[in-house]
N, C-alpha and C positions, 0 to 999 in steps of 0.2 A: 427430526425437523423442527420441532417445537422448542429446542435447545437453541437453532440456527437463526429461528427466526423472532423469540422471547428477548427482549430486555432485562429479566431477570429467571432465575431457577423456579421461581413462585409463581409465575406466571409460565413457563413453559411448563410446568407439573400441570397445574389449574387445564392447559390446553391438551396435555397428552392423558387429561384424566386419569393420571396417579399423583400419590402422594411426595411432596417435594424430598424424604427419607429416600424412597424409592428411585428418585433421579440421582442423590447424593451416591447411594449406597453403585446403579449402576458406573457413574464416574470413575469408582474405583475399581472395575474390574478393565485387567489390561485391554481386550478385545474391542470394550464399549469405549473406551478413552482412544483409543486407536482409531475406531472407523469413527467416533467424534471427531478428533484431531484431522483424519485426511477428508471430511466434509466441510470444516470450516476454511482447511487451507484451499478446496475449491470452491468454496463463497467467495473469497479472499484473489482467487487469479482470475474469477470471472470479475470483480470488480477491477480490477487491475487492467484486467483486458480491455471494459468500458472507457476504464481513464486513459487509456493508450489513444483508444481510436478517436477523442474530444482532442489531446495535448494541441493540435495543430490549432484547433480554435482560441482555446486560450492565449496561446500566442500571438495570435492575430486579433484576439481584441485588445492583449496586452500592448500591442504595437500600435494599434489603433486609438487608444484612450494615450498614449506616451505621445502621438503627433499630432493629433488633434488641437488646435490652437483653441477650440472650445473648453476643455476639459479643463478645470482647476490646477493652478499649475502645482498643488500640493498633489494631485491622482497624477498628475504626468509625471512626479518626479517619484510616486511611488512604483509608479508603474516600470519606469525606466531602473529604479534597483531592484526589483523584482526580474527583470530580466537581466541585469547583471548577476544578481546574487547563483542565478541557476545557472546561469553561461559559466561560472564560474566550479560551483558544485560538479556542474558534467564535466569539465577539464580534467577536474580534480578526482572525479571519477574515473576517468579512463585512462587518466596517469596512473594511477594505483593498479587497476587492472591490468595494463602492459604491464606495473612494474611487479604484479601477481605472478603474472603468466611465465615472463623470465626469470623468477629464481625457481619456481615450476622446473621450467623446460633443464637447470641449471639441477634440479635436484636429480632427478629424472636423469641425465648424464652422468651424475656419479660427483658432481664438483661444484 
């Protein structure tokens, strides 16, 4: 945990009360690299998870600060390619994904 939650090796040694050789030396065994690796990838989906269930506000203040006749019209106009630039990415996203899935389905057939 003290690796999860450390800034540095130095300081998660200093907190798990071993020597920073002795955190090096665990790293390198497969098992300890292992259940490190599958702890940070769920540090990693539970943040994920967080920014999932906010995405809907951002959006809505993105769209908020973009019509606002208040707001500088340099934050409206950033605000306004900041939701282009993603509207675009997600397109461009799930073109690829369809276009994943049918040479997929394509291989998967034999052809």
């Amino acid at each position: 945990m003290a690796l999860l939650s450390s800034p540095t090796i130095k300081h998660a040694a200093h907190i798990a009360n071993v020597g920073e050789a002795t955190i090096f030396r665990w790293l390198k065994l497969p098992e300890f690299e292992t259940a490190y690796r599958e702890a940070r990838k769920e540090v990693l989906n539970q943040a994920t998870a967080r920014l999932q269930n906010i995405t809907s506000e951002a959006v809505d203040t993105l769209q908020k600060l973009m019509n606002d006749d208040e707001t500088p019209p340099v934050n409206r106009i950033s605000a306004a390619k900041i939701i282009l630039d993603l509207s675009y990415k997600s397109f461009e996203i799930d073109e690829l994904t369809n276009r994943l899935i049918r040479l997929e389905n394509e291989v998967k057939k034999g052809g």
